[in-house]
VOTOR-991969 format. One record per residue (C-alpha): residue number from 1; residue in three letters; x, y, z negated. Coordinates in steps of 0.05 Angstrom, whole numbers. Each point is the difference from the previous one (the first is absolute). Layout:
# VOTOR-991969
{NUM, "Ala", {X, Y, Z}}
...
***
This chain:
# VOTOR-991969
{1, "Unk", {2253, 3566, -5790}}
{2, "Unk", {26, 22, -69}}
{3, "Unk", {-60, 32, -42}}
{4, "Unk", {10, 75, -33}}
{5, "Unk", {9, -4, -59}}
{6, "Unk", {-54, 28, -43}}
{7, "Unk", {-5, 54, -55}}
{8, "Unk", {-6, -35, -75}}
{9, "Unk", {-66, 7, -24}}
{10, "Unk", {-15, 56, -49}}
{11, "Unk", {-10, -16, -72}}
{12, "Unk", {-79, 9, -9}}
{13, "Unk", {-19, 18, -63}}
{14, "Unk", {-25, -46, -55}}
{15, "Unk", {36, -56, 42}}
{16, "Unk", {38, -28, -51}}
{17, "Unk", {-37, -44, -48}}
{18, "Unk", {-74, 13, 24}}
{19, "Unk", {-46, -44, -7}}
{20, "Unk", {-19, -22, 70}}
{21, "Unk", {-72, -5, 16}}
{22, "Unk", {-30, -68, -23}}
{23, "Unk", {-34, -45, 51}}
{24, "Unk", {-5, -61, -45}}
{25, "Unk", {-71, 9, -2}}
{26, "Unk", {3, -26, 74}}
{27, "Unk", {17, -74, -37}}
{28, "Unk", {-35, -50, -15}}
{29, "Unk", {41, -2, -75}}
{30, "Unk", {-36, 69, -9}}
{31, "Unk", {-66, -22, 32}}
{32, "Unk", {-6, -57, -54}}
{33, "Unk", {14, 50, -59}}
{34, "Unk", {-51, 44, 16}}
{35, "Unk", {-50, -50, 11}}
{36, "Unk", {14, -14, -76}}
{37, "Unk", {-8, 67, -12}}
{38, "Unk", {-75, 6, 28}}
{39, "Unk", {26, 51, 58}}
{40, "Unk", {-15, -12, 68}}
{41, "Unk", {54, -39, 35}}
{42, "Unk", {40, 19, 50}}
{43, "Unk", {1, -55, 60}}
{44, "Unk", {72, -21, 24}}
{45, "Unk", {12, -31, 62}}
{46, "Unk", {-1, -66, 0}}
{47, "Unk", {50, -38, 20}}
{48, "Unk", {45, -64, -17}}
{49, "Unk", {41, -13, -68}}
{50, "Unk", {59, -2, 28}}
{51, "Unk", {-9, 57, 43}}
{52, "Unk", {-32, 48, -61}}
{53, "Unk", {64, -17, -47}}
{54, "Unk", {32, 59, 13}}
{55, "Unk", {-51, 48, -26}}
{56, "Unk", {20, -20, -69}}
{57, "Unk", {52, 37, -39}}
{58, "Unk", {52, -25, -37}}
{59, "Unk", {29, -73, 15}}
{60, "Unk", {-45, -17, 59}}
{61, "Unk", {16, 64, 30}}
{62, "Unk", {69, -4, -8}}
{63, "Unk", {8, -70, 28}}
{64, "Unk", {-43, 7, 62}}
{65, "Unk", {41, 63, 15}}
{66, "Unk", {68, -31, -1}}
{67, "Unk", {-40, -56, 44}}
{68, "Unk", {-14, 59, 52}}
{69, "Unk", {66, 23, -14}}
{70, "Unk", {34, -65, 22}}
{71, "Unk", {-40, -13, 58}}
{72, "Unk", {16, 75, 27}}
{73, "Unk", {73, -20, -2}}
{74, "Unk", {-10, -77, 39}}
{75, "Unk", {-39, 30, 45}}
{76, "Unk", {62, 35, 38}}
{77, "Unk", {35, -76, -2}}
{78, "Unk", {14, -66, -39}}
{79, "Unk", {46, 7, -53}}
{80, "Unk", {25, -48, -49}}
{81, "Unk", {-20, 16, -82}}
{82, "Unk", {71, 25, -1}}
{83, "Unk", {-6, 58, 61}}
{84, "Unk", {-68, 16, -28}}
{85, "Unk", {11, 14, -60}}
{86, "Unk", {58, 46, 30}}
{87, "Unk", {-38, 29, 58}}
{88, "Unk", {-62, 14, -52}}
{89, "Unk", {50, 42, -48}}
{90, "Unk", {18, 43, 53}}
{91, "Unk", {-63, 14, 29}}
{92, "Unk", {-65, -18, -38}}
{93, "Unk", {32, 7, -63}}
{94, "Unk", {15, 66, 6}}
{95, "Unk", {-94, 4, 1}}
{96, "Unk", {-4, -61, -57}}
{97, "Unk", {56, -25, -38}}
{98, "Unk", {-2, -78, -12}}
{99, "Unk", {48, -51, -30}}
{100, "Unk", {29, -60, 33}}
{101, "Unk", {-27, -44, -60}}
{102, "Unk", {-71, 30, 23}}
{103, "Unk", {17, -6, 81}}
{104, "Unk", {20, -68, 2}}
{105, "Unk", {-70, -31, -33}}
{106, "Unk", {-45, 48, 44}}
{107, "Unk", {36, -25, 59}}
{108, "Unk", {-18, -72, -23}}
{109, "Unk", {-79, 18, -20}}
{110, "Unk", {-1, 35, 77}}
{111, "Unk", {20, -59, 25}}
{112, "Unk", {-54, -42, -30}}
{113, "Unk", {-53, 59, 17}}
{114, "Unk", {19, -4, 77}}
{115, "Unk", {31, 70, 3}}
{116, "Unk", {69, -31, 10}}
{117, "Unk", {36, -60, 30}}
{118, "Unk", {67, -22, -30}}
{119, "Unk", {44, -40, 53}}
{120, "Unk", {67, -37, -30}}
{121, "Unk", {62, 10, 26}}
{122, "Unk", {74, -37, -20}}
{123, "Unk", {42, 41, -36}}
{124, "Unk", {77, -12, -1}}
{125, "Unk", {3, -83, -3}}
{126, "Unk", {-53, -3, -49}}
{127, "Unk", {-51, 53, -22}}
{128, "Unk", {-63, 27, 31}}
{129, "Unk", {-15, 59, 10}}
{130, "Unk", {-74, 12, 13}}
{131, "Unk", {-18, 57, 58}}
{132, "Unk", {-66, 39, -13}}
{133, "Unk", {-45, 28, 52}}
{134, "Unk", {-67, 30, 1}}
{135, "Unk", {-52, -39, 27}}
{136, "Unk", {-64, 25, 43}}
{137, "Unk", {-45, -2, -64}}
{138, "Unk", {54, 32, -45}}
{139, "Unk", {1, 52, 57}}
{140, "Unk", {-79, 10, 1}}
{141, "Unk", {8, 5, -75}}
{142, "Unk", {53, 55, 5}}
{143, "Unk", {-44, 42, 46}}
{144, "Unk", {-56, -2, -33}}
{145, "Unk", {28, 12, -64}}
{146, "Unk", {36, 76, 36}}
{147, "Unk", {-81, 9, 29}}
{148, "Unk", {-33, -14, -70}}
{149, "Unk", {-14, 60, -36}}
{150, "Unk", {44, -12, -72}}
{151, "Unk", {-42, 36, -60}}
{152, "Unk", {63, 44, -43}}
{153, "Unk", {17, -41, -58}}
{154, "Unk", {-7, 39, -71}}
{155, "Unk", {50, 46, -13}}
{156, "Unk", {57, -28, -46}}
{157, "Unk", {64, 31, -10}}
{158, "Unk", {44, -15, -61}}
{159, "Unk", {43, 68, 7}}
{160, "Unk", {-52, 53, 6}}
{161, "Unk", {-36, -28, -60}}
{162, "Unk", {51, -1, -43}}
{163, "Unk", {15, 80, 26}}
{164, "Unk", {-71, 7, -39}}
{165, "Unk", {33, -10, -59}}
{166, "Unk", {59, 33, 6}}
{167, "Unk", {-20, 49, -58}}
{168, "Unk", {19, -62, -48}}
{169, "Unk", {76, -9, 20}}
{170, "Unk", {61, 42, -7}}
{171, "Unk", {12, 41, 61}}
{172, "Unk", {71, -32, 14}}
{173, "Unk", {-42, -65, 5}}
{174, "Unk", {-51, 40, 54}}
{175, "Unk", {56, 18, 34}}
{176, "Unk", {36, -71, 3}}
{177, "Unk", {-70, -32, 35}}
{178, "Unk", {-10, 59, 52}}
{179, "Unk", {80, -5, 15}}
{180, "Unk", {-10, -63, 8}}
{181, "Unk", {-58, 6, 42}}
{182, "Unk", {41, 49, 45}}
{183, "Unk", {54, -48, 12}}
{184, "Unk", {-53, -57, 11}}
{185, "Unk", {-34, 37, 56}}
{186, "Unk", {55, 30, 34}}
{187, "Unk", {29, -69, 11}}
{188, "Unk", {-68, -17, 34}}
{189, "Unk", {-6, 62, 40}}
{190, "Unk", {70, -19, 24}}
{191, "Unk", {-15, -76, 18}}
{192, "Unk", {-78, 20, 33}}
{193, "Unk", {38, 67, 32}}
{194, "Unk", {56, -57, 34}}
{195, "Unk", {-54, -53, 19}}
{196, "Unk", {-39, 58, 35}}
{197, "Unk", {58, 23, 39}}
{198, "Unk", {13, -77, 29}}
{199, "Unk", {-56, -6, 22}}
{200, "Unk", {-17, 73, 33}}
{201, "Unk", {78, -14, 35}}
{202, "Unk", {-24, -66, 14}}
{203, "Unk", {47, -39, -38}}
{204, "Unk", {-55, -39, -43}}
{205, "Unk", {22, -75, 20}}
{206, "Unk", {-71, -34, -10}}
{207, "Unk", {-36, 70, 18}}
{208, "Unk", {35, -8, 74}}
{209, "Unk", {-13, -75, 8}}
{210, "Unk", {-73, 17, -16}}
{211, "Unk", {2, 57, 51}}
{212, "Unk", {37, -39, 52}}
{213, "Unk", {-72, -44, -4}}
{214, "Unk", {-51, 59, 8}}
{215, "Unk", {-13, 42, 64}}
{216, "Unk", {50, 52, 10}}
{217, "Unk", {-54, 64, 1}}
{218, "Unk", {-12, -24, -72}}
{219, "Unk", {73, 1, -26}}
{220, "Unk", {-2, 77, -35}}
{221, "Unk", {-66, -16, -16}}
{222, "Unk", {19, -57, -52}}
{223, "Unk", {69, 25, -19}}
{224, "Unk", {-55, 78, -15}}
{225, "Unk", {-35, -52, -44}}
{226, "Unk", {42, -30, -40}}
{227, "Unk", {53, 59, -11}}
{228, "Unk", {-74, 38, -28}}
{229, "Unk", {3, -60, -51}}
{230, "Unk", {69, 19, -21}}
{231, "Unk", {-16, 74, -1}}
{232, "Unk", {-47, -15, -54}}
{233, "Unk", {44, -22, -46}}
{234, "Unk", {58, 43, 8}}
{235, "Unk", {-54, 53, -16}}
{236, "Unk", {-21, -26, -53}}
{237, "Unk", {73, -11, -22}}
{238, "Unk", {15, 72, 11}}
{239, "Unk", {-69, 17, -43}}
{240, "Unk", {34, -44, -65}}
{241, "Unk", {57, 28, 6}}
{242, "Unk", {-30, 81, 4}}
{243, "Unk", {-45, -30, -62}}
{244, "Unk", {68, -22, -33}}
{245, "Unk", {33, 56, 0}}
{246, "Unk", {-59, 42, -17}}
{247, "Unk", {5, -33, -62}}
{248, "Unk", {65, 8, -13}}
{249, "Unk", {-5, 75, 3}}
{250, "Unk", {-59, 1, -48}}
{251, "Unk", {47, -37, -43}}
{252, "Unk", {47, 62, 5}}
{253, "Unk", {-52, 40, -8}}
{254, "Unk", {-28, -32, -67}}
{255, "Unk", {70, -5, -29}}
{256, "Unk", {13, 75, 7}}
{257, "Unk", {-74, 15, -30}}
{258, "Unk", {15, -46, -65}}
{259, "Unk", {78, 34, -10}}
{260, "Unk", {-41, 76, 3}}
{261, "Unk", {-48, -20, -54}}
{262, "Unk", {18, -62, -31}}
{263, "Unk", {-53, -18, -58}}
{264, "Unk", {13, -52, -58}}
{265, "Unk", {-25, -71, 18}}
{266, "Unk", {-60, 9, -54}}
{267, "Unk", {-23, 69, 27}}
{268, "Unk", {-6, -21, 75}}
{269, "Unk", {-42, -62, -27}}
{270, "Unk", {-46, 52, -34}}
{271, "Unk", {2, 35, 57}}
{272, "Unk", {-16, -54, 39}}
{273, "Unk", {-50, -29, -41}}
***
């Protein structure tokens, strides 16, 4: 049964560049600071190191989600380091983007952890070629890690801070960032807009040989599921780029302000100051 395809979401309002709400207080990183602080703690679930990791931001964060990452894309089937690392830029990637210099070690610490089994194989008349697969732990792992609630990490984005300074460059340098930005997330919108069509026409290879493994009355309920993932980011794509070209009028708009009353460089500082 092909899907209907669905209207893009709108573009809400303060969307772009909001600060999310902050659950790190649900931690127990925050639950230690404010015990330092005299406040009254607030009690996180316990649970084990391994499985609390990925509360933390930054590095810990990052590497237990390309560990989630790579076990969502064995799960479908085995697949050598090579077809991984192929099958994970075309799919996965498009949610967390991940080097092969970074794939290949986290493939070997999984492997140590349990998560994953490695099985060589001859290639040609004298290389290996090991074959990964997901192993009944590593699967446990992966479903408990999509049941887990995940606390938002803090807000951090290298573009829309600079934009707060924009005041301090020269508007043909404004311009150049948000054109750039433009260009950046149309490409994106393009590659999440394609991946979301393959798999709503049911031409998502490891999406189907998951499928072909669940009950049939469940098939549009998964492929619903993870096109909604998609849908996210192409709206958030179409948000930047609204945001970027925004900008780029105000530009315009600045520009034609200055050239009806332009003011020596020493006045506007008075002014200014």
């Amino acid at each position: 049964m092909r899907l209907p395809k669905r209207s893009p979401l709108p573009n809400r309002p303060g969307g772009v560049g909001a600060e999310p709400p902050h659950t790190s207080e649900l931690t127990a990183v925050q639950e230690r600071r404010t015990r330092g602080r005299g406040a009254e703690p607030l009690r996180a679930k316990r649970v084990p190191k391994h499985q609390n990791e990925h509360h933390a931001d930054g590095p810990i964060l990052a590497a237990l989600s390309l560990r989630h990452a790579l076990l969502g894309v064995l799960k479908d089937r085995p697949l050598t380091g090579y077809d991984l690392v192929r099958h994970f830029q075309g799919t996965v990637g498009f949610l967390w983007s991940a080097p092969q210099s970074q794939i290949y070690p986290e493939l070997r610490r999984m492997e140590a952890a349990g998560l994953v089994r490695a099985k060589v194989a001859p290639r040609g008349q004298r290389a290996q070629k090991r074959i990964y697969s997901v192993t009944d732990d590593g699967m446990a792992e992966l479903r408990r890690w999509a049941t887990d609630f995940m606390p938002l990490p803090a807000q951090r984005d290298p573009v829309h801070l600079k934009a707060a300074f924009f005041d301090l460059a020269p508007l043909d340098a404004v311009r150049e960032q948000l054109r750039a930005h433009v260009a950046q997330f149309q490409w994106r919108l393009e590659q999440w807009q394609a991946r979301e069509d393959a798999i709503r026409e049911r031409r998502a290879e490891l999406v189907e040989v998951w499928l072909a493994r669940q009950r049939v009355d469940e098939h549009d309920n998964i492929i619903q599921l993870k096109i909604h993932a998609l849908e996210g980011l192409i709206g958030r794509a179409r948000a930047e780029i609204a945001w970027a070209r925004q900008g780029l009028e105000l530009c315009d708009e600045i520009e034609a302000r200055r050239e009806l009353s332009p003011l020596p460089l020493g006045e506007a500082a008075r002014q200014r100051g």
